[in-house]
MIVEXVEX-582190 format. One record per residue: x, y, z of N, C-alpha, C, O in turn. Coordinates in steps of 0.001 Angstrom, whole numbers, plus 500000, padded with zeros to 6 digits. Layout:
+--------+--------+--------+--------+--------+--------+--------+--------+--------+--------+--------+--------+
:   n_xx :   n_yy :   n_zz :  ca_xx :  ca_yy :  ca_zz :   c_xx :   c_yy :   c_zz :   o_xx :   o_yy :   o_zz :
+--------+--------+--------+--------+--------+--------+--------+--------+--------+--------+--------+--------+
:      X :      Y :      Z :      X :      Y :      Z :      X :      Y :      Z :      X :      Y :      Z :
...
+--------+--------+--------+--------+--------+--------+--------+--------+--------+--------+--------+--------+
***
This chain:
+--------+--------+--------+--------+--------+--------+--------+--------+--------+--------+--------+--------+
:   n_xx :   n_yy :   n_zz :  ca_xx :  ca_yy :  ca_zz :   c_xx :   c_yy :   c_zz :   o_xx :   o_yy :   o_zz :
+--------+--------+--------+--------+--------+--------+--------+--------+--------+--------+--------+--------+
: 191752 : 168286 : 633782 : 190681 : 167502 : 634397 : 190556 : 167872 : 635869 : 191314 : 167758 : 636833 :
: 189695 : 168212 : 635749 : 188929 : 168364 : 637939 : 188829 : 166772 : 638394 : 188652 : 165825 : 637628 :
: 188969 : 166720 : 639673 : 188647 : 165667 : 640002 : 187468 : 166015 : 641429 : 187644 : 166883 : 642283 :
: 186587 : 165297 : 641362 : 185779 : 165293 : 642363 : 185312 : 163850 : 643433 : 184895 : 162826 : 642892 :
: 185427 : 163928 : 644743 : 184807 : 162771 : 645037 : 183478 : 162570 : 645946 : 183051 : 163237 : 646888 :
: 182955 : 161340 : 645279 : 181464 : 160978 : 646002 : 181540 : 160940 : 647566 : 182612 : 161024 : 648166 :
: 180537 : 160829 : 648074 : 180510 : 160726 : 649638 : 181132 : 159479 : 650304 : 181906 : 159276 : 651240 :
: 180317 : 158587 : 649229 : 181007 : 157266 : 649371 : 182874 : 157069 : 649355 : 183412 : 156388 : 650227 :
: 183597 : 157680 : 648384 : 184504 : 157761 : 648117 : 185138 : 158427 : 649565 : 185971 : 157862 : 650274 :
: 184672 : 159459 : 649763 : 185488 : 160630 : 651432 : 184761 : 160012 : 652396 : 184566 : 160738 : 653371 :
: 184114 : 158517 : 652491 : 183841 : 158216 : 654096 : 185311 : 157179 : 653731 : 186390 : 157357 : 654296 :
: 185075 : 156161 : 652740 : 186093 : 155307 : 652407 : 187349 : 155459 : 652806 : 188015 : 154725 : 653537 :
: 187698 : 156685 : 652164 : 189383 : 157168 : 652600 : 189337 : 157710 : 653786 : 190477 : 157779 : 654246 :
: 188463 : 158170 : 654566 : 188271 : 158719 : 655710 : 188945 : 157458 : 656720 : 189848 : 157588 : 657547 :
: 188211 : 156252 : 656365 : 188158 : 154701 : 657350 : 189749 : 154039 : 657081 : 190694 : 153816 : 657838 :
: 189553 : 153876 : 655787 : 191170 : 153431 : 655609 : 192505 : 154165 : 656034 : 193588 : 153645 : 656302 :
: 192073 : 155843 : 656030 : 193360 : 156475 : 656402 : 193689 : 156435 : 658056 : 194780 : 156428 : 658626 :
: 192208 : 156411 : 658650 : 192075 : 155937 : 659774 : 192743 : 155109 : 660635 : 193345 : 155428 : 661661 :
: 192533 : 153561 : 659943 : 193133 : 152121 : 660447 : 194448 : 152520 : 659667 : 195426 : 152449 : 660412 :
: 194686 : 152832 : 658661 : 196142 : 153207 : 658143 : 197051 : 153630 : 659756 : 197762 : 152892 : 660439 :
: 196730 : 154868 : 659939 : 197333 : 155691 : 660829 : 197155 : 154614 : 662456 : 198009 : 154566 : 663341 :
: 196043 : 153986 : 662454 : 196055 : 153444 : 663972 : 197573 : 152060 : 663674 : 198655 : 151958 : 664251 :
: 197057 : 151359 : 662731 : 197983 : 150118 : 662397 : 199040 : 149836 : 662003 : 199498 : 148696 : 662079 :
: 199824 : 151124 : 661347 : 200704 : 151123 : 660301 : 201784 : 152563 : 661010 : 202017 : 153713 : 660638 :
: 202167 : 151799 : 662060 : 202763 : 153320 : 662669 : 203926 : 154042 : 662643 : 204220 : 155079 : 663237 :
: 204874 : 153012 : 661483 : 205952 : 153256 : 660930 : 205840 : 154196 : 659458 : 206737 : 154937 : 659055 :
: 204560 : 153977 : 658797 : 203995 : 155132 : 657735 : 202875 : 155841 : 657610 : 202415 : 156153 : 656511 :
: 202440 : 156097 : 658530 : 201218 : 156411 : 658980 : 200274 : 157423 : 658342 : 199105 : 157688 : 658625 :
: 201392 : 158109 : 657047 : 200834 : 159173 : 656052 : 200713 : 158691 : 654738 : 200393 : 159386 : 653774 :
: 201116 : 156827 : 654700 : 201241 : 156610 : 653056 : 200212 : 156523 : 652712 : 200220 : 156530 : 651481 :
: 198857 : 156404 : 653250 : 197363 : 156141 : 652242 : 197314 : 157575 : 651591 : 197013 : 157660 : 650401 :
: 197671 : 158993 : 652509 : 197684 : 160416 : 651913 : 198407 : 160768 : 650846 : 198307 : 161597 : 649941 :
: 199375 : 159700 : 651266 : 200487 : 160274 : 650036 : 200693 : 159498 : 648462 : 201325 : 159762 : 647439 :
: 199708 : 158322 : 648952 : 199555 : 157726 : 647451 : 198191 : 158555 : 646451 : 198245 : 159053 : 645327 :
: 197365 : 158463 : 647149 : 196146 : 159331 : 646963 : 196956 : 160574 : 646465 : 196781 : 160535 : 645247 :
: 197647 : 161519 : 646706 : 198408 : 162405 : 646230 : 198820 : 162361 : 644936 : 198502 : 163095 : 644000 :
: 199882 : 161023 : 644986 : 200188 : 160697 : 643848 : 199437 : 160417 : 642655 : 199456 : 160904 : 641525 :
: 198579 : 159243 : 643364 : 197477 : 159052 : 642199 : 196837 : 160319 : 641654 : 196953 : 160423 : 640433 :
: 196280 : 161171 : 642179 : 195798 : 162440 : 641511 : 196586 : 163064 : 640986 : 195885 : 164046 : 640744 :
: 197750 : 163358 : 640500 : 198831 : 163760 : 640375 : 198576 : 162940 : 638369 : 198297 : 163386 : 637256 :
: 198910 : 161538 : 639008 : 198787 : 161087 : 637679 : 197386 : 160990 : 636882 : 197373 : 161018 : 635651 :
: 195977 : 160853 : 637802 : 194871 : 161250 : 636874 : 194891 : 162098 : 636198 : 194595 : 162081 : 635003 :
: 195495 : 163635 : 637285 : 195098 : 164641 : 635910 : 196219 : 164804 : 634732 : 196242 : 165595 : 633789 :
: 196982 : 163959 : 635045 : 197570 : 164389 : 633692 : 197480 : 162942 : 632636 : 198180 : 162713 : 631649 :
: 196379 : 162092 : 633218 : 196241 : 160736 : 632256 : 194878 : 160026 : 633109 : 194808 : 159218 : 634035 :
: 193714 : 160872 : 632176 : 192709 : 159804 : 633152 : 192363 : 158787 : 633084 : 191594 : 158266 : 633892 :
: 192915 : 158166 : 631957 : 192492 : 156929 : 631371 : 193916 : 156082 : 631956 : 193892 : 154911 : 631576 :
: 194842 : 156339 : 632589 : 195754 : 155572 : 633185 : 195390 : 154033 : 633908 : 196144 : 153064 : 633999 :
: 194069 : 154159 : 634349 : 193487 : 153381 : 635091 : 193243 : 152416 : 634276 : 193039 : 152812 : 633128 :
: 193141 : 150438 : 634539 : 192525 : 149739 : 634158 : 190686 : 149886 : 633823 : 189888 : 150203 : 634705 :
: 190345 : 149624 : 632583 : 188561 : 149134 : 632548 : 188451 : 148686 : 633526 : 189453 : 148397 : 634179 :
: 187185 : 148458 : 633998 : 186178 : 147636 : 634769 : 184896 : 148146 : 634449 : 184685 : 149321 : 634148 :
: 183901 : 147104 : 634528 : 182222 : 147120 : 634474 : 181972 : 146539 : 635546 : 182525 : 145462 : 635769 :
: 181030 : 147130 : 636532 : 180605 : 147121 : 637693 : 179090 : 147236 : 637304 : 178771 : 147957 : 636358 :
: 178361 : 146695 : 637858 : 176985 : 146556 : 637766 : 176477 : 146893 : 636171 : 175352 : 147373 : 636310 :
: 176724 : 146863 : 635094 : 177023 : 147295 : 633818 : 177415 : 148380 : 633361 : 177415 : 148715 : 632177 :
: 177982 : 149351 : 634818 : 178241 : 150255 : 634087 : 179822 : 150458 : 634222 : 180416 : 149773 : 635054 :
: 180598 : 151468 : 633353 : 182328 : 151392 : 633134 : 182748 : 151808 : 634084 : 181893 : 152095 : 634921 :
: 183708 : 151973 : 634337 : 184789 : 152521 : 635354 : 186059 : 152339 : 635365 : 186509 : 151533 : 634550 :
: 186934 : 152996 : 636236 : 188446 : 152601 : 635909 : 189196 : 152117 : 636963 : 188255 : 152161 : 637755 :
: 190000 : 151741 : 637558 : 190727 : 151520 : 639294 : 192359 : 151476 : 638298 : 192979 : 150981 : 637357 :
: 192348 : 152656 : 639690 : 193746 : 152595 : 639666 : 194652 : 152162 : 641169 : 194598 : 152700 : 642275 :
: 195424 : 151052 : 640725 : 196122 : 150804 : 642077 : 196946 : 151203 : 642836 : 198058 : 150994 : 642352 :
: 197034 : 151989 : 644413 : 197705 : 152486 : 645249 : 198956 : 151189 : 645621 : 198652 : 150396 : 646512 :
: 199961 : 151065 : 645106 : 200398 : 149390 : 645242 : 201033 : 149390 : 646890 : 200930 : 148434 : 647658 :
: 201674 : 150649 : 647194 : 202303 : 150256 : 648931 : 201282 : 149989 : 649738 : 201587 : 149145 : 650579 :
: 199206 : 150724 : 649882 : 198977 : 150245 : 650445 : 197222 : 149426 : 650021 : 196020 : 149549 : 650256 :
: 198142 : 148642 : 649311 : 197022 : 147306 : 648523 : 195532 : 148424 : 648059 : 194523 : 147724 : 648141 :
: 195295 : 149375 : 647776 : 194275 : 149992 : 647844 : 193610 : 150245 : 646331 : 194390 : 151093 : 645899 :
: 192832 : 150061 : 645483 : 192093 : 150241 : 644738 : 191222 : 151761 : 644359 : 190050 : 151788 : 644737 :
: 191702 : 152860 : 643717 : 190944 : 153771 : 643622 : 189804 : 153525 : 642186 : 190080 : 153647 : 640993 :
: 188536 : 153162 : 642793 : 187597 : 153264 : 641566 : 187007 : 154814 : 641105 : 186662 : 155682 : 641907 :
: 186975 : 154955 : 639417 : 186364 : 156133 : 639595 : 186003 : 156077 : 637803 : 186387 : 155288 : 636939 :
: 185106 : 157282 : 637735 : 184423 : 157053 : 636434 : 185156 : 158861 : 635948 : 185251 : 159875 : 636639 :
: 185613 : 158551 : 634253 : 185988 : 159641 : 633711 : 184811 : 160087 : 632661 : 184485 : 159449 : 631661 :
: 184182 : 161464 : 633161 : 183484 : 162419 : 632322 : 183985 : 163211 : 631874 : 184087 : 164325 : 632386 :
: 184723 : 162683 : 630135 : 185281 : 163517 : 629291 : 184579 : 164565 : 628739 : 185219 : 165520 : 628299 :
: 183086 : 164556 : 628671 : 182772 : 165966 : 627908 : 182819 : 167092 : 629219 : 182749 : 168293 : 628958 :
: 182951 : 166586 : 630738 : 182341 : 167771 : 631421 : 184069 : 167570 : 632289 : 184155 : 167661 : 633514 :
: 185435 : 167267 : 631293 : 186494 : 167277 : 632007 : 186517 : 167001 : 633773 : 187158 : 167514 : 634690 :
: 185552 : 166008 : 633706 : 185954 : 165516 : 635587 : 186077 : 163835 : 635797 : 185645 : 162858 : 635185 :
: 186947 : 164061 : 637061 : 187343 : 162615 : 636919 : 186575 : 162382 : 638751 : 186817 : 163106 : 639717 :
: 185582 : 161069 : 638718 : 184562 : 161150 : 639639 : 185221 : 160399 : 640615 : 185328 : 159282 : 640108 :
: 185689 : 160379 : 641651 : 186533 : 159105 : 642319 : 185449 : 158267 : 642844 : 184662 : 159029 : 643405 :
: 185061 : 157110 : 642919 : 183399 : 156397 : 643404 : 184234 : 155708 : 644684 : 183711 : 156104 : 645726 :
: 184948 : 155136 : 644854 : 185381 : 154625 : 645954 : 186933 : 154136 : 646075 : 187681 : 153988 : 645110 :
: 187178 : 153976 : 647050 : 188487 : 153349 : 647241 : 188334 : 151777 : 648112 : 187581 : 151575 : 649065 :
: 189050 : 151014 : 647628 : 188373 : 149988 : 648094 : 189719 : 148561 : 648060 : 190393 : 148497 : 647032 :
: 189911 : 147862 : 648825 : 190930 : 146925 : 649765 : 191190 : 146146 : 648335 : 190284 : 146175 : 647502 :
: 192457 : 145428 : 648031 : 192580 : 144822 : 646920 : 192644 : 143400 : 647159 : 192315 : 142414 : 646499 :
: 193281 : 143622 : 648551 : 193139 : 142281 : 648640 : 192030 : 140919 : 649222 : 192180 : 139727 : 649492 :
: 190682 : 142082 : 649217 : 189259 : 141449 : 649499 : 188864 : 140540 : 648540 : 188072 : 139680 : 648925 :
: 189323 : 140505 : 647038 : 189164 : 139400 : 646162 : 187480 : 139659 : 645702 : 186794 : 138639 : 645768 :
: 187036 : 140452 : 645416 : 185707 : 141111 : 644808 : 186072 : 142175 : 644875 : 186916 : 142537 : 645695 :
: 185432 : 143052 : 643888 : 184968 : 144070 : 643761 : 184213 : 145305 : 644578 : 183804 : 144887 : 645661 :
: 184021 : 146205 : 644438 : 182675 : 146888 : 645679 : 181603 : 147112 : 644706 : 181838 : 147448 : 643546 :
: 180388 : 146921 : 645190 : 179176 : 147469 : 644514 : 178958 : 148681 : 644218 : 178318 : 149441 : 644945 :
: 179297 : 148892 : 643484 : 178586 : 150373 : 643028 : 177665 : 151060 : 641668 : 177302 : 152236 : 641699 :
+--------+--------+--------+--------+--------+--------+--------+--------+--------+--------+--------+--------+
***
């Protein structure tokens, strides 16, 4: 499986790795290095991720647990890619629109 991500998805991790690195100055590389991980385990299980339906349509989130982070993303099994749509705070208590 390829994985690819939306724009939405690389401003997202862009902001969080951001305040990660300004706030968090004792780990300042763990948003990189879970993201690592997590891709690590998509491609070898894309369906690892919990369901979710977001505006009616499916999706999966998988959770970054050291830093509360939510990776949403949609798996296109006939065209082997896994779409990352956003990454998004877990502990905001909603969802993101997408």
């Amino acid at each position: 499986m390829n994985i690819k991500l939306t724009k939405r998805a690389e401003r997202r991790i862009e902001i969080v790795d951001q305040w990660w690195r300004t706030n968090r100055l004792e780990a300042p590389d763990l948003l990189k290095q879970e993201l690592s991980s997590a891709r690590l385990l998509l491609v070898q299980d894309a369906y690892i991720g919990g369901a979710c339906v977001i505006g009616g349509r499916q999706f999966r989130r998988l959770l970054l647990p050291r830093t509360e982070q939510w990776l949403y993303y949609a798996v296109r099994a006939k065209q082997q890619l896994i779409v990352v749509q956003t990454l998004w705070g877990a502990r905001r208590g909603r969802g993101p629109n997408l």
